[in-house]
C-alpha positions in Angstrom: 9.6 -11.4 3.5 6.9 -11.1 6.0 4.3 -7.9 5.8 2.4 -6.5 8.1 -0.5 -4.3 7.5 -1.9 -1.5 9.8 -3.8 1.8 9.9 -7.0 1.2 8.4 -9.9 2.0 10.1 -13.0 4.0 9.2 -13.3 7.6 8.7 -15.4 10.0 6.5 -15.7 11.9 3.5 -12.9 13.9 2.6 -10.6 12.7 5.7 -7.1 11.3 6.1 -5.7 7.7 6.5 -2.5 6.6 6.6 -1.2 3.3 5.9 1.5 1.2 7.5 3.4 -2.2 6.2 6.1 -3.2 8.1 8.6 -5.7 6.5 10.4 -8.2 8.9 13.5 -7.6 6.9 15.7 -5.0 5.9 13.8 -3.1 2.4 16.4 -1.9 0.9 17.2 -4.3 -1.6 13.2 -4.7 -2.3 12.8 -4.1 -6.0 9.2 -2.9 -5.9 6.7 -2.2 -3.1 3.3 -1.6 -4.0 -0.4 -1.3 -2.3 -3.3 -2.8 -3.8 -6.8 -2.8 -3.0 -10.0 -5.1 -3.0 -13.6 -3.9 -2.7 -16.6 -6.2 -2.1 -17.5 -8.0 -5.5 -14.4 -6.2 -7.4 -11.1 -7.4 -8.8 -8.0 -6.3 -6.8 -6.4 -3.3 -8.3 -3.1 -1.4 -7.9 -3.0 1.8 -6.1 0.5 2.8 -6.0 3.7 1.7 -5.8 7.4 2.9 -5.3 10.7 1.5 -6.8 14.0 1.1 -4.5 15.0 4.2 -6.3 12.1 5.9 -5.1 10.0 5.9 -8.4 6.0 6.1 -7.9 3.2 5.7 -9.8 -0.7 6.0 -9.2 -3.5 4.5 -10.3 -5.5 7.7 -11.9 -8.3 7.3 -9.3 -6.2 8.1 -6.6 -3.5 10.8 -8.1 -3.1 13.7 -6.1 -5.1 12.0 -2.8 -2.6 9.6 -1.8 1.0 9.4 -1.4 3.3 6.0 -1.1 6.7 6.5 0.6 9.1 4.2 1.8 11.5 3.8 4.8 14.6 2.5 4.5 15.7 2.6 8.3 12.2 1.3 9.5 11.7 -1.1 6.9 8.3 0.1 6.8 6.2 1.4 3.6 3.4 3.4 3.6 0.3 4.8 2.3 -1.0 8.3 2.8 -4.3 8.7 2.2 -6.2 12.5 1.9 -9.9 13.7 0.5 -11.2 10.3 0.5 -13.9 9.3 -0.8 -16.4 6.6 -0.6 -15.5 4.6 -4.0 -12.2 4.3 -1.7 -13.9 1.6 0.4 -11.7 -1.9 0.3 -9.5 -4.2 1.9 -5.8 -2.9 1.0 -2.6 -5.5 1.0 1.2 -4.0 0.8 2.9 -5.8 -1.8 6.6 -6.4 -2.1 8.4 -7.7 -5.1 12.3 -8.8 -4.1 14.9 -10.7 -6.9 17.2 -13.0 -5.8 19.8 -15.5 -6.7 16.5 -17.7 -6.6 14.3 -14.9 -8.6 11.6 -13.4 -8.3 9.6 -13.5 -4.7 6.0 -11.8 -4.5 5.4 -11.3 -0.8 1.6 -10.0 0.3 0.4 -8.3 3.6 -3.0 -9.5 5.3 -4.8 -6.4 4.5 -6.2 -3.5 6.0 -9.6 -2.7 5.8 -10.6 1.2 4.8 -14.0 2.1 5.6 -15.2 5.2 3.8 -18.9 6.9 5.1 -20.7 9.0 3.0 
């Protein structure tokens, strides 16, 4: 599975992103998508992800700012961001996680970069 990132940019305080990751196959049968994020000098950390059912979880910095969502018929995921902040500043990947007869495949984006001024 091939992912490609888009839809970062830089914006200000308390304004909207939204993130795209389009999949160059069908995501349907894509057990787990998931964005992460990097900032300068920091680990890379979880921000959300959604199962196939359409399960989603947030890390607790970003709960009630950003949405994932998923589409099926576009085979694209994304990531809505609102209210952000500065601290929100990093490079973000999409992430899919796909079993097969072969097992488990962990698939990354390039990233994104999300530029936050204060």
């Amino acid at each position: 599975v091939q992912l490609q990132a888009s839809g970062g940019g830089l914006v200000q305080t308390g304004g909207s992103l939204r993130l795209s990751c389009a999949a160059s196959e069908s995501i349907f049968s894509i057990n787990l998508m998931a964005w992460y994020r990097q900032a300068p000098g920091k680990q890379r950390e979880v921000v959300a992800g959604i199962t196939s059912a359409g399960s989603t979880n947030f890390a607790d910095s970003v709960k009630g700012r950003f949405t994932i969502s998923r589409d099926n018929a576009k085979n694209t995921l994304y990531l809505q961001m609102n209210s952000l902040k500065p601290e929100d500043t990093a490079v973000y990947y999409c992430n899919a996680l796909k079993r097969s007869s072969a097992g488990w495949g962990n698939y990354w984006g390039q990233g994104t970069q999300v530029t936050v001024s204060s």
